[in-house]
FIKOLZA-1660 file (N, C-alpha, C; in steps of 0.1 Angstrom, whole numbers, plus 5000, padded with zeros to 4 digits):
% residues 239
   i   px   py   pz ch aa at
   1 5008 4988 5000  A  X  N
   1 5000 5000 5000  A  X CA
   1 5009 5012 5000  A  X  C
   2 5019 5015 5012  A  X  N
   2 5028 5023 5007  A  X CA
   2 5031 5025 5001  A  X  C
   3 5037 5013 4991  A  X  N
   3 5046 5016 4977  A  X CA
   3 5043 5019 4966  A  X  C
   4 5024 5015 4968  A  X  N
   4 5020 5022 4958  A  X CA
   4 5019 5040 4957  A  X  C
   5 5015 5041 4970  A  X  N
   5 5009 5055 4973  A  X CA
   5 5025 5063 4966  A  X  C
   6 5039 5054 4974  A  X  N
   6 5052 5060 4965  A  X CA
   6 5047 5062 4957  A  X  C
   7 5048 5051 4947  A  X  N
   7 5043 5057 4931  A  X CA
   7 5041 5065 4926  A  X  C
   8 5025 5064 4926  A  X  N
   8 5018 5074 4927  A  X CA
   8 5019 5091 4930  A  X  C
   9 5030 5093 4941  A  X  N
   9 5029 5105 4941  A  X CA
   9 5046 5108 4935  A  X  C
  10 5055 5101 4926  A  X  N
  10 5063 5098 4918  A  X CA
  10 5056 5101 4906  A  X  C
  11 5048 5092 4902  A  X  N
  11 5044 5093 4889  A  X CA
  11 5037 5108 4887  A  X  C
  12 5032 5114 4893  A  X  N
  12 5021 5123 4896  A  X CA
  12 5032 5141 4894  A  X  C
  13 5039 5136 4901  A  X  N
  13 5051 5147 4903  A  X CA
  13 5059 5151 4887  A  X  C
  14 5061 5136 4883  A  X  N
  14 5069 5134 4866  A  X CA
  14 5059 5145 4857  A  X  C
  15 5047 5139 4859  A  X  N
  15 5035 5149 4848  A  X CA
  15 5033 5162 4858  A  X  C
  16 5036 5164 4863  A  X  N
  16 5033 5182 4867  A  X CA
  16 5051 5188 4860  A  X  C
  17 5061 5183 4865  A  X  N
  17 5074 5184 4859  A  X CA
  17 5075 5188 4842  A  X  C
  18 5065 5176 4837  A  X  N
  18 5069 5174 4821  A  X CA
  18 5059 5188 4817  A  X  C
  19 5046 5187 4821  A  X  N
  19 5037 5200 4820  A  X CA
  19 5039 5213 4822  A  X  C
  20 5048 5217 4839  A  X  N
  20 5062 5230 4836  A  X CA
  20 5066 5228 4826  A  X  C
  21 5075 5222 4823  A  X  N
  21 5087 5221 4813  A  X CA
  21 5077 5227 4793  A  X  C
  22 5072 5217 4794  A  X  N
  22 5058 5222 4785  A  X CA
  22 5057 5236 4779  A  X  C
  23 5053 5246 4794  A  X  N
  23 5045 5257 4790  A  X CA
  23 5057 5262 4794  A  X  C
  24 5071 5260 4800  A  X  N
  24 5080 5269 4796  A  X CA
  24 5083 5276 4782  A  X  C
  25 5084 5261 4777  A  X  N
  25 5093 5258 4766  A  X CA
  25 5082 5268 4754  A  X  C
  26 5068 5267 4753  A  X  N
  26 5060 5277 4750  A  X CA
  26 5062 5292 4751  A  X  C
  27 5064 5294 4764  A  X  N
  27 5065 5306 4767  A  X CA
  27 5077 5315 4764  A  X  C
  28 5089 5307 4761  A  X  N
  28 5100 5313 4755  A  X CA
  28 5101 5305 4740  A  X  C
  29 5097 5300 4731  A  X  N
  29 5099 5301 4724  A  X CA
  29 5090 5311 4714  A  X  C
  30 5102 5321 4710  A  X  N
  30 5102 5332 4698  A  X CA
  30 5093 5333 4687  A  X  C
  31 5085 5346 4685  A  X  N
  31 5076 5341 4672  A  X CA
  31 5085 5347 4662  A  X  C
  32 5084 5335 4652  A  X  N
  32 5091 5342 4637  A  X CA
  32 5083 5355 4633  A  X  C
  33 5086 5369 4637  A  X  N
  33 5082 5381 4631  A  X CA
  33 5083 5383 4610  A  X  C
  34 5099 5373 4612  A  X  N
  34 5100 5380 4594  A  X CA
  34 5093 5369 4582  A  X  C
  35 5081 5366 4592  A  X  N
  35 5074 5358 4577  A  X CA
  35 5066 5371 4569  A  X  C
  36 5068 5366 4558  A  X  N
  36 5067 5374 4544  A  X CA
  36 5074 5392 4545  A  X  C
  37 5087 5388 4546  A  X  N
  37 5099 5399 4547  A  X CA
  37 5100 5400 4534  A  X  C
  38 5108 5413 4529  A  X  N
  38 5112 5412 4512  A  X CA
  38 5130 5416 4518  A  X  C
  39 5134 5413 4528  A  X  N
  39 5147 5419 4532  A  X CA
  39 5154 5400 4535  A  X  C
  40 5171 5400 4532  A  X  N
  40 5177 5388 4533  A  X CA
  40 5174 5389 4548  A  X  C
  41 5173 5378 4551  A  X  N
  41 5173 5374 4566  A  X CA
  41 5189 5365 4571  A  X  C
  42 5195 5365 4580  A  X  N
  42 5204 5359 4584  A  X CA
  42 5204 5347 4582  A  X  C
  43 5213 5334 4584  A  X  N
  43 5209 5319 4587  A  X CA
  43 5209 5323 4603  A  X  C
  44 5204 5313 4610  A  X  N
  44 5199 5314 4623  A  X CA
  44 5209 5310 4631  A  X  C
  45 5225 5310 4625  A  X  N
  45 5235 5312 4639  A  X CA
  45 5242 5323 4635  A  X  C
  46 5236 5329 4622  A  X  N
  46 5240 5340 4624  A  X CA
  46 5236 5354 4629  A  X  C
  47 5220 5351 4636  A  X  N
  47 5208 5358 4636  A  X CA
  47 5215 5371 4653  A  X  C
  48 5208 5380 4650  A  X  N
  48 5214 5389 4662  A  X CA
  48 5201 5394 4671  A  X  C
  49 5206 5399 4677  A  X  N
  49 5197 5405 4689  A  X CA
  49 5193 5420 4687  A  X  C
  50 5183 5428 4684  A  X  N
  50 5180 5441 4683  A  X CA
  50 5184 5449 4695  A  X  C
  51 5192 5460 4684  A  X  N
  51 5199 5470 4695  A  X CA
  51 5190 5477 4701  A  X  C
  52 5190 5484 4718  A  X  N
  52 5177 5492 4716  A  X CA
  52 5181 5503 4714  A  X  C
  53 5173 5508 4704  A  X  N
  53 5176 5525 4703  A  X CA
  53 5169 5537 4706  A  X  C
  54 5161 5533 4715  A  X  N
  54 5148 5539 4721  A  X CA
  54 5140 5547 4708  A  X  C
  55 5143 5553 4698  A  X  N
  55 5136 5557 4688  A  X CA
  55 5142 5557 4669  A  X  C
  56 5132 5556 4660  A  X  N
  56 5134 5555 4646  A  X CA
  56 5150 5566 4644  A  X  C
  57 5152 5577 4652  A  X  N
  57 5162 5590 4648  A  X CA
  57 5175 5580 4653  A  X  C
  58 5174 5578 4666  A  X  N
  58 5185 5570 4670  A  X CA
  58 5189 5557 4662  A  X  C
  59 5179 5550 4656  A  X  N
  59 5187 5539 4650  A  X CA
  59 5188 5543 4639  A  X  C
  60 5182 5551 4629  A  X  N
  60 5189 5560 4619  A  X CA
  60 5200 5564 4621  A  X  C
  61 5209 5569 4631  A  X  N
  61 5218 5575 4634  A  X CA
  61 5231 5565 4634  A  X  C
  62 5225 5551 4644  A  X  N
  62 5234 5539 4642  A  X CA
  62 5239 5535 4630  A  X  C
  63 5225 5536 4624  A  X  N
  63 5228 5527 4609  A  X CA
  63 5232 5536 4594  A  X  C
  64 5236 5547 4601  A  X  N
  64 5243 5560 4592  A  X CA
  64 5255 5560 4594  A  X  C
  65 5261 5560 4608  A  X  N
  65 5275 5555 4609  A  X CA
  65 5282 5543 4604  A  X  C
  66 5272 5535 4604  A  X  N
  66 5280 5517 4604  A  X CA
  66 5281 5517 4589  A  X  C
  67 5273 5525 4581  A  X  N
  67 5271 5528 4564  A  X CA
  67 5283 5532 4563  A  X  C
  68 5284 5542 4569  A  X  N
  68 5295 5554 4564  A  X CA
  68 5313 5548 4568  A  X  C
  69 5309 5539 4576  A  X  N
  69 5323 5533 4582  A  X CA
  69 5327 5521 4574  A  X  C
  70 5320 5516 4566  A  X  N
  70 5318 5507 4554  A  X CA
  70 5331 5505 4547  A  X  C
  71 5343 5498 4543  A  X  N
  71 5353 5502 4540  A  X CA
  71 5353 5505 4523  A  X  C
  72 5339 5502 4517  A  X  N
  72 5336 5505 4506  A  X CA
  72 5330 5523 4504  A  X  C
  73 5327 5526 4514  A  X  N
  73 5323 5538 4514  A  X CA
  73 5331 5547 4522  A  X  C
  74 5340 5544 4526  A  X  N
  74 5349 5553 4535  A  X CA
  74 5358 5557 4528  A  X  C
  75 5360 5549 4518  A  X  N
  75 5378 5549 4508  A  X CA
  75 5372 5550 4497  A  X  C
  76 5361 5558 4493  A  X  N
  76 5357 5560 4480  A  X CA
  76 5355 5572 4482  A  X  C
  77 5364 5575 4465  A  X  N
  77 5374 5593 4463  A  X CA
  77 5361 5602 4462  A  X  C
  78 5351 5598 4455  A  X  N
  78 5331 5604 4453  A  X CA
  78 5321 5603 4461  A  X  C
  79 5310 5607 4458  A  X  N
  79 5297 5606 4466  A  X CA
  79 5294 5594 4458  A  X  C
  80 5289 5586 4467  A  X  N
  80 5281 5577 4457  A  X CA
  80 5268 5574 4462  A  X  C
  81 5261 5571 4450  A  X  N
  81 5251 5573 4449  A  X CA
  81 5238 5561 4457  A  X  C
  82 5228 5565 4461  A  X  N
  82 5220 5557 4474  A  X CA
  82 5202 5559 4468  A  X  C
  83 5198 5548 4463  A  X  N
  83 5185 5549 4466  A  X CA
  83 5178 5546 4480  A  X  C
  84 5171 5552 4482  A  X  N
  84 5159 5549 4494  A  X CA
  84 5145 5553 4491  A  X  C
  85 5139 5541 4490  A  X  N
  85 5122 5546 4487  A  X CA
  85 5113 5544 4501  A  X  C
  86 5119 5544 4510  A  X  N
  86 5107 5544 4522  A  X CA
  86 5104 5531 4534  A  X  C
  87 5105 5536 4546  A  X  N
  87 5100 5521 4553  A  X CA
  87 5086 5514 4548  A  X  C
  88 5091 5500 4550  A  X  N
  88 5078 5493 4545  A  X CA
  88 5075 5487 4562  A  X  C
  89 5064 5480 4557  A  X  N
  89 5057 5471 4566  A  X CA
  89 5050 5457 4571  A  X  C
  90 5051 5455 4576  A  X  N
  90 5053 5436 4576  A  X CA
  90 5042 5435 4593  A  X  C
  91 5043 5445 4599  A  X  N
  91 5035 5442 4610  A  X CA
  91 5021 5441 4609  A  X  C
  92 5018 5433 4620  A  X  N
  92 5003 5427 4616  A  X CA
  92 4991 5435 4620  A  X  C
  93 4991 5445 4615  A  X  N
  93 4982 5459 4616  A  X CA
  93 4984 5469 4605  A  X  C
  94 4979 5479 4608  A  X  N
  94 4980 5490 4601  A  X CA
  94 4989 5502 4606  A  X  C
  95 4999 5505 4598  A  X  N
  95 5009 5513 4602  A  X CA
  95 5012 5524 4592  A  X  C
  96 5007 5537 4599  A  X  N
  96 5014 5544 4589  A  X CA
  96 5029 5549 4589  A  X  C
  97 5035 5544 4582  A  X  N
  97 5052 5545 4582  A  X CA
  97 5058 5558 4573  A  X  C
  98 5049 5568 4572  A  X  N
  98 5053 5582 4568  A  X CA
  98 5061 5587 4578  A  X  C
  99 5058 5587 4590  A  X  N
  99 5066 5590 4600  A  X CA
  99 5083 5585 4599  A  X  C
 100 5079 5570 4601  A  X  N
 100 5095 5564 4602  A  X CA
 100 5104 5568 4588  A  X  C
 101 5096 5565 4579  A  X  N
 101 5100 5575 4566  A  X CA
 101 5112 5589 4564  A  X  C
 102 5100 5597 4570  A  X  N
 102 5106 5609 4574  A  X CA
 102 5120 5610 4583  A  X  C
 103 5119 5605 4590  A  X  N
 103 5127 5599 4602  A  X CA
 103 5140 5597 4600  A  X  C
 104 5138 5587 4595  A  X  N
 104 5150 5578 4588  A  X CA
 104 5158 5588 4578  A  X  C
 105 5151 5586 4570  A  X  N
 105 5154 5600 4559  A  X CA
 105 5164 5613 4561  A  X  C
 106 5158 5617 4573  A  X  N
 106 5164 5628 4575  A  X CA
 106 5177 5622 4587  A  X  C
 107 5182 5613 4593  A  X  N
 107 5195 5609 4597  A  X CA
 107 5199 5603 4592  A  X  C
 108 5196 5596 4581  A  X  N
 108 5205 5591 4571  A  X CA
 108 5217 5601 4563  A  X  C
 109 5206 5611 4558  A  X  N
 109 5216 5619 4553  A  X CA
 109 5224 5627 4562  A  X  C
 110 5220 5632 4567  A  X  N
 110 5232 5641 4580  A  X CA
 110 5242 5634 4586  A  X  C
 111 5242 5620 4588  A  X  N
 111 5249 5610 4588  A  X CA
 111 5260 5607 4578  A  X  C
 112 5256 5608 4568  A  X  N
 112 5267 5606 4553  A  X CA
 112 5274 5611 4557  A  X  C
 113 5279 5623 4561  A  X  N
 113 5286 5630 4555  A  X CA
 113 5293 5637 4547  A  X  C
 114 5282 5637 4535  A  X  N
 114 5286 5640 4520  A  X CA
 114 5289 5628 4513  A  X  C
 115 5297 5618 4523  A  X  N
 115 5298 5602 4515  A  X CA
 115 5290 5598 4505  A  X  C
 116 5280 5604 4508  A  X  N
 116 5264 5596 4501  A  X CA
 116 5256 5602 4496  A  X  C
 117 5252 5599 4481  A  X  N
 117 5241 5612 4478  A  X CA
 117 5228 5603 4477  A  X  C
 118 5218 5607 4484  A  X  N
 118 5208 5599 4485  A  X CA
 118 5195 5603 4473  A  X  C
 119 5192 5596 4464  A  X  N
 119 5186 5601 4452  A  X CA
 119 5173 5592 4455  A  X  C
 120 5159 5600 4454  A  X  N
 120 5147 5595 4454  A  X CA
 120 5138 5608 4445  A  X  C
 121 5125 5609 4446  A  X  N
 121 5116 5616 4441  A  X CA
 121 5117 5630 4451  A  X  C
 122 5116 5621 4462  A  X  N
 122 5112 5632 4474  A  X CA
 122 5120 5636 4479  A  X  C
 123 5134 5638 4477  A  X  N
 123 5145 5641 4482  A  X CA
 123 5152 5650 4473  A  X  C
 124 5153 5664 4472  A  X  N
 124 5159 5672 4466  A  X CA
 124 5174 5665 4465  A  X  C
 125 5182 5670 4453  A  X  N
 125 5199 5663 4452  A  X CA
 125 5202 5670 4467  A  X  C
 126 5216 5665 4468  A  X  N
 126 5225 5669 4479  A  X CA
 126 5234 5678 4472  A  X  C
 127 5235 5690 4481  A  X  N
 127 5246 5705 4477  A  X CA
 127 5257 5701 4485  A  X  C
 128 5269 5699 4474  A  X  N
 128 5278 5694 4482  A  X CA
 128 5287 5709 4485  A  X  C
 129 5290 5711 4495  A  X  N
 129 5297 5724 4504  A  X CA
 129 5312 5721 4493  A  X  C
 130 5315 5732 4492  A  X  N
 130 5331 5738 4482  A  X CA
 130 5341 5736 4494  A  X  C
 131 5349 5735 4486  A  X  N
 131 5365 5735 4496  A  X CA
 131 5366 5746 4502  A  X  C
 132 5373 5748 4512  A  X  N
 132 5376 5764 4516  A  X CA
 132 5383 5769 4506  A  X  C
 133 5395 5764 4506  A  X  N
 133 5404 5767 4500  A  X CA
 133 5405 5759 4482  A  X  C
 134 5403 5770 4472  A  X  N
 134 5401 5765 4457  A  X CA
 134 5413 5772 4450  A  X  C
 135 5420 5770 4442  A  X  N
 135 5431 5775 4437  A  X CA
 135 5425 5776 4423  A  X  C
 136 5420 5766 4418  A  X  N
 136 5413 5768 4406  A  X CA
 136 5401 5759 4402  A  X  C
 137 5396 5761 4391  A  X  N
 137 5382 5753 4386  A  X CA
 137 5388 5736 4390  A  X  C
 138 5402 5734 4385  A  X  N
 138 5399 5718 4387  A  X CA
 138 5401 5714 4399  A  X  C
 139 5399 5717 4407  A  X  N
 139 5399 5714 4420  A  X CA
 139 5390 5712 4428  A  X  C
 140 5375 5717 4421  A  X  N
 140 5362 5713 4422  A  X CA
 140 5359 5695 4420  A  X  C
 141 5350 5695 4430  A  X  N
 141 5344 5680 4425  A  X CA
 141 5338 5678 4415  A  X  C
 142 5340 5669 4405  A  X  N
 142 5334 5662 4396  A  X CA
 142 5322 5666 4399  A  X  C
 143 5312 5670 4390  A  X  N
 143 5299 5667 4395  A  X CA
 143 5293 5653 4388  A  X  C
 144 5284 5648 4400  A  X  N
 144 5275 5634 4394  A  X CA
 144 5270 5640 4385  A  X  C
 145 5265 5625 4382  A  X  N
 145 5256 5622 4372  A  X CA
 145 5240 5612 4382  A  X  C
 146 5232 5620 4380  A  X  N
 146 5219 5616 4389  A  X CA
 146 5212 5605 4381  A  X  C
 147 5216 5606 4365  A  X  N
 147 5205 5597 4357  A  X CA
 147 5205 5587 4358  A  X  C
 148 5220 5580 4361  A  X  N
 148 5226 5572 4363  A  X CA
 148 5220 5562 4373  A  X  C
 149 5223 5547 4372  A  X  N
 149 5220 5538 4381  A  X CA
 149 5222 5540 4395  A  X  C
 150 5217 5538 4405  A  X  N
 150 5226 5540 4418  A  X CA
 150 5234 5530 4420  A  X  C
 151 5247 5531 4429  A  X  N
 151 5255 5526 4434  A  X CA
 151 5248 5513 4446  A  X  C
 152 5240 5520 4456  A  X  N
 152 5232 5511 4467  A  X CA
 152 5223 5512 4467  A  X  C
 153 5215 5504 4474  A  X  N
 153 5199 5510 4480  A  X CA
 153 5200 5504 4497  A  X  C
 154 5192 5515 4501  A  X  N
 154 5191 5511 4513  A  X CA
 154 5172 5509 4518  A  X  C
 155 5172 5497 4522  A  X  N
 155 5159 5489 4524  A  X CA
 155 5160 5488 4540  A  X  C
 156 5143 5491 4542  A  X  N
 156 5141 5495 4557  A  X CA
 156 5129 5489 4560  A  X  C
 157 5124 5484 4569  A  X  N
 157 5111 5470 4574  A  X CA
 157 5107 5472 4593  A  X  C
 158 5099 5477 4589  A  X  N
 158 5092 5477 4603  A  X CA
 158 5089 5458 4606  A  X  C
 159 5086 5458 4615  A  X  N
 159 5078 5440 4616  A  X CA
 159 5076 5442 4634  A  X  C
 160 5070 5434 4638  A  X  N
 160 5066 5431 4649  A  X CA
 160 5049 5424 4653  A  X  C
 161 5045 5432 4665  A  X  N
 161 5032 5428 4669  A  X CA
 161 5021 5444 4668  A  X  C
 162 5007 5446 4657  A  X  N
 162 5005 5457 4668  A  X CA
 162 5006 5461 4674  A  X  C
 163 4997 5455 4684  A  X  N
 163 4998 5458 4702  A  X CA
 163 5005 5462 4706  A  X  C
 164 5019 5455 4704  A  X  N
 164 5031 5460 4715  A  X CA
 164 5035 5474 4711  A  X  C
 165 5045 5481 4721  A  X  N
 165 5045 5497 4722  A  X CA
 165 5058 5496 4718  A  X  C
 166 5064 5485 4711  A  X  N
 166 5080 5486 4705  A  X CA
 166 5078 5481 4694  A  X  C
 167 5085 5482 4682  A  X  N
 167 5088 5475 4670  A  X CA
 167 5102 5475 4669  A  X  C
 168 5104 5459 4658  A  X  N
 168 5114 5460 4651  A  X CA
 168 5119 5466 4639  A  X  C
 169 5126 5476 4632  A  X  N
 169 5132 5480 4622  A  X CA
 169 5146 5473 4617  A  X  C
 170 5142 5468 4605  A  X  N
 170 5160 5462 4600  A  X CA
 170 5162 5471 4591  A  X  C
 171 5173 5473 4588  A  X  N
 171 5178 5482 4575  A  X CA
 171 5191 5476 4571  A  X  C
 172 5190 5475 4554  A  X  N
 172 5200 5472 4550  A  X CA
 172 5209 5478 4538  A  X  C
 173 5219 5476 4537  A  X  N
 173 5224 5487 4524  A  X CA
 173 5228 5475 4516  A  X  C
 174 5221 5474 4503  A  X  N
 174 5222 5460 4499  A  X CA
 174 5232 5473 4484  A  X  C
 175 5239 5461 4476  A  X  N
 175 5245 5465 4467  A  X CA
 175 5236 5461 4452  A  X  C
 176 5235 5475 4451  A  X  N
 176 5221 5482 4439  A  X CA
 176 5226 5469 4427  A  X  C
 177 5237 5466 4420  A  X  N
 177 5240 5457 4410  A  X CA
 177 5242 5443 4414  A  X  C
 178 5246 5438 4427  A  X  N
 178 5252 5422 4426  A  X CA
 178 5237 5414 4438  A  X  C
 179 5235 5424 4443  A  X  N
 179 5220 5424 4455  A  X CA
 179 5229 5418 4469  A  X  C
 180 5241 5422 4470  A  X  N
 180 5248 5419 4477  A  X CA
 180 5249 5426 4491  A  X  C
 181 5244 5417 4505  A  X  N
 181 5239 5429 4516  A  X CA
 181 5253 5432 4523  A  X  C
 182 5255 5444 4525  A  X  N
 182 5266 5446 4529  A  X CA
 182 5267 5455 4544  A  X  C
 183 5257 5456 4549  A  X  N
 183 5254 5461 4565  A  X CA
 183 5238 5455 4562  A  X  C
 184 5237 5449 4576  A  X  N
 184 5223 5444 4583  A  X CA
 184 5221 5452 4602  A  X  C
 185 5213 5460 4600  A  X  N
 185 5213 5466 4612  A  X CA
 185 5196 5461 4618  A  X  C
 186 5199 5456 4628  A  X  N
 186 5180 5452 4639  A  X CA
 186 5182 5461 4650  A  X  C
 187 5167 5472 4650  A  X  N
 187 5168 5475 4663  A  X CA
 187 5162 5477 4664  A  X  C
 188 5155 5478 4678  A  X  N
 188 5143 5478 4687  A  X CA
 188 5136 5490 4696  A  X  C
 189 5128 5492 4688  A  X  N
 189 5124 5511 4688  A  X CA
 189 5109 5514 4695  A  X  C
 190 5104 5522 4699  A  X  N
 190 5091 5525 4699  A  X CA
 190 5085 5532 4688  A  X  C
 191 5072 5531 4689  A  X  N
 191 5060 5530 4682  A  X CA
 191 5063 5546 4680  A  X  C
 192 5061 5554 4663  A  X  N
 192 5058 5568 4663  A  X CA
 192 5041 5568 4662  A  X  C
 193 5034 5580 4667  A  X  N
 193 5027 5586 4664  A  X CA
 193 5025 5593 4657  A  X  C
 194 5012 5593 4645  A  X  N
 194 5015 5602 4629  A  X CA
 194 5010 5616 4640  A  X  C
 195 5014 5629 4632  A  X  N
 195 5012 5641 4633  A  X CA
 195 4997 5641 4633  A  X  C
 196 4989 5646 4642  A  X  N
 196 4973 5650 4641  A  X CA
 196 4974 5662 4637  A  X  C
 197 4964 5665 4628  A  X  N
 197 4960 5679 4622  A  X CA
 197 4958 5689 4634  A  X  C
 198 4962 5703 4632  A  X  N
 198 4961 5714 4642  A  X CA
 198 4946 5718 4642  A  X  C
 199 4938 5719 4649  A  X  N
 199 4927 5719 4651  A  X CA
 199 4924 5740 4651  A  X  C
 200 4918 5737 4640  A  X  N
 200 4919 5756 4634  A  X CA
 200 4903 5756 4636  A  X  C
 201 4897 5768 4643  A  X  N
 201 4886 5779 4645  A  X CA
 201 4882 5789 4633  A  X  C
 202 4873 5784 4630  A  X  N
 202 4869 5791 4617  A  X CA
 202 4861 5801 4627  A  X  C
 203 4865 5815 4624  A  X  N
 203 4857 5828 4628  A  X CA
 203 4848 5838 4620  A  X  C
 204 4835 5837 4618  A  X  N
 204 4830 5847 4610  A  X CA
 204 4824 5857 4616  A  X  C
 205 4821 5866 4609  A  X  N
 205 4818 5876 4616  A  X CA
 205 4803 5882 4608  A  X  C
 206 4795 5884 4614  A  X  N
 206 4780 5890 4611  A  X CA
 206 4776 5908 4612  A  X  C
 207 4777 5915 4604  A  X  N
 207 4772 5924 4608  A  X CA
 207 4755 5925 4610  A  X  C
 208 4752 5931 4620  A  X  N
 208 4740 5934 4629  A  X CA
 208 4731 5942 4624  A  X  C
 209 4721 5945 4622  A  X  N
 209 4714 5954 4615  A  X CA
 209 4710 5962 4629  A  X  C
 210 4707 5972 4633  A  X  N
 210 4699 5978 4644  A  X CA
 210 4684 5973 4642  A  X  C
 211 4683 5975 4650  A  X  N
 211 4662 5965 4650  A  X CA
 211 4655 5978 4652  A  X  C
 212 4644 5975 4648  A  X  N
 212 4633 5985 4650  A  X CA
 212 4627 5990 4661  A  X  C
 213 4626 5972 4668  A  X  N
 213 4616 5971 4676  A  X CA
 213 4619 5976 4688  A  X  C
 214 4608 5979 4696  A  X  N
 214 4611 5983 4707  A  X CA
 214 4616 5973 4718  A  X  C
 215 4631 5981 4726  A  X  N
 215 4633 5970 4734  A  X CA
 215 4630 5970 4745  A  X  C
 216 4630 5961 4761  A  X  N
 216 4620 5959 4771  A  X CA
 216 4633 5965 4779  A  X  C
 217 4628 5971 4793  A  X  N
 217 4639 5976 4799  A  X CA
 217 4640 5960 4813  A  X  C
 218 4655 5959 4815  A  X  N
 218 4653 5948 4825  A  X CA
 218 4648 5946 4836  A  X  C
 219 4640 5956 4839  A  X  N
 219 4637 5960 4857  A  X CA
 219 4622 5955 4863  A  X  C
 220 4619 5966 4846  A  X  N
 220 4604 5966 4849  A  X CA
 220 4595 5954 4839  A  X  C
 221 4604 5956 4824  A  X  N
 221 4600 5947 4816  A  X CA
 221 4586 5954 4807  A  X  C
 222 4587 5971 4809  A  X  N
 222 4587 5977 4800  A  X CA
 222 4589 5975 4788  A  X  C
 223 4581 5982 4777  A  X  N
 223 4590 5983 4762  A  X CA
 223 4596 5996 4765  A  X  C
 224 4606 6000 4760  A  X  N
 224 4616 6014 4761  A  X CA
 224 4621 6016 4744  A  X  C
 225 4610 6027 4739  A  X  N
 225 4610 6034 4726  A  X CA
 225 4624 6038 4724  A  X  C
 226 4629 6034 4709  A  X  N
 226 4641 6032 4704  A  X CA
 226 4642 6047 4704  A  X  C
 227 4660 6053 4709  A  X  N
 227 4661 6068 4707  A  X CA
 227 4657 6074 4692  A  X  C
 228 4653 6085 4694  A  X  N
 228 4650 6091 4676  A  X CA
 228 4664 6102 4676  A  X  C
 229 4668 6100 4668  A  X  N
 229 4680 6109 4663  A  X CA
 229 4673 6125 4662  A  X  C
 230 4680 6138 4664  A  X  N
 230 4670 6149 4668  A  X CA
 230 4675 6158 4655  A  X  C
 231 4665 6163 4654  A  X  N
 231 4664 6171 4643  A  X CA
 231 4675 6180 4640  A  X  C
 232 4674 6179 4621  A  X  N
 232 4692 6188 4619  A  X CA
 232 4692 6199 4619  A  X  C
 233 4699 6206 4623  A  X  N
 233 4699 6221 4621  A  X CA
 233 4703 6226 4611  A  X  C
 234 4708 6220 4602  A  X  N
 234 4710 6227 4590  A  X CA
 234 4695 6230 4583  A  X  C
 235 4696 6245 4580  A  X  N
 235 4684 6248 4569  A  X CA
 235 4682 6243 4556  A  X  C
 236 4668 6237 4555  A  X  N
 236 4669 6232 4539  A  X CA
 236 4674 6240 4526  A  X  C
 237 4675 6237 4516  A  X  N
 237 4684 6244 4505  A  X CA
 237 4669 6255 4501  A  X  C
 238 4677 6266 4493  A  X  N
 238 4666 6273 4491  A  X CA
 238 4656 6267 4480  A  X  C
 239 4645 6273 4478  A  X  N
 239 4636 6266 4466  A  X CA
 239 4640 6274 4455  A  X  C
% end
C-alpha cells in the first residue's frame, strides 16, 4: 500500500514536471516576426539581437554611421550614389510608416557626411559644400551624374506585433547591382505617432442690423422706445 501511494505520488510529480517544462518551453519560444519579409534574413546562427535605440532618429543614426564606416564607402574618392524609397511594413496591423520614413530619411543623410548622395523623388539632390580653399576650377568636384543607376539602395522593414508599444526595424544597404547585403542593422524602437491635424477655428463675423423694435427695459420689463435721432439744424436748400 505504501509503495504504491510511492508511486503514485512519483508518477504524479513526473506529469506536473513534464507540463512545467511544457509551457516553459512555449512561453519562450520566439515568434518568427520575418514571415513574408522582402529583406535577406540571416541563417539562424548568424541571427542577432536588436539593439535598443529607444527611437526610429536613433537607430537611423546607428545605421548611418555603420554605412558610412563601410570600408567600401569610407575609401571612395566620390559621393556615391544611394537609393531609398521608404519604410515598408510587415506588422500585423495598420501602420502608417510616413513617419519612420521621414525619420530615417532625415538621419541618414546628415549622417553621410557627403559620402552619400541619397537620390529619390522626394528628396531634393544633395549641395555638396566647396573646399575652403580653391586655387582653381579643377579642383572642384566632379559633378555626378543623377541619371545614372545608383550605386546602393538602402531597404528599411518595420515587423513586429500591433499591440506591442515597440517594434522592430532592419535596415539594410544592399548593393544596387550584385543584391549583395553589405550592412544588416536590427533595432528595437518605439511606436511613432503620425502628426494629428492642428485643430483651426473658423471665425465669422456677422454684421448686425439695428432693430426697430422696441426693446424691454430689465427691471420693469417695460418696452423702452428706440432713441430718435433729433432734428438737423442745417436749413433746407433754398427753393
Amino acid at each position: 500500500m505504501i509503495f504504491c501511494k510511492t508511486v503514485e505520488r512519483i508518477t504524479r510529480g513526473m506529469i506536473l514536471t513534464a507540463g512545467g517544462l511544457t509551457l516553459a518551453a512555449c512561453a519562450t519560444t520566439p515568434i518568427d516576426d520575418t514571415v513574408n519579409s522582402r529583406l535577406t534574413q540571416p541563417t539562424p546562427p548568424a541571427a542577432q539581437a536588436p539593439i535598443e535605440a529607444g527611437d526610429i532618429a536613433i537607430a537611423g543614426q546607428y545605421a548611418a554611421h555603420s554605412i558610412r564606416d563601410l570600408p567600401q564607402i569610407a575609401n571612395s574618392q566620390k559621393p556615391l550614389l544611394v537609393q531609398f524609397t521608404g519604410v515598408t511594413s510587415i506588422v500585423d496591423g495598420p501602420v502608417d510608416t510616413e513617419p519612420y520614413t521621414d525619420l530615417l530619411r532625415d538621419r541618414l543623410v546628415v549622417g553621410s557626411h557627403e559620402k552619400l548622395r541619397y537620390v529619390e523623388r522626394e528628396l531634393p539632390p544633395l549641395v555638396l559644400a566647396k573646399p575652403k580653399k580653391i586655387k582653381s576650377k579643377k579642383d572642384l568636384p566632379p559633378p555626378v551624374q543623377v541619371e545614372s543607376d545608383p550605386d546602393y539602395q538602402v531597404l528599411a522593414e518595420l515587423r513586429g506585433n500591433f499591440t506591442d508599444d515597440l517594434y522592430k526595424i532592419q535596415i539594410q544597404l544592399v548593393d544596387f547591382h550584385t543584391g549583395e547585403v553589405l550592412f544588416n542593422g536590427l533595432y528595437r524602437i518605439r511606436k511613432e505617432t503620425p502628426s494629428e491635424p492642428s485643430n483651426q477655428t473658423t471665425i465669422t463675423t456677422q454684421t448686425i442690423q439695428p432693430s426697430t423694435a422696441p426693446s424691454q427695459s430689465p427691471e420693469t420689463g417695460v418696452a423702452v422706445p428706440a432713441p430718435t435721432q433729433p432734428p438737423s439744424s442745417t436749413p433746407p436748400p433754398p427753393q
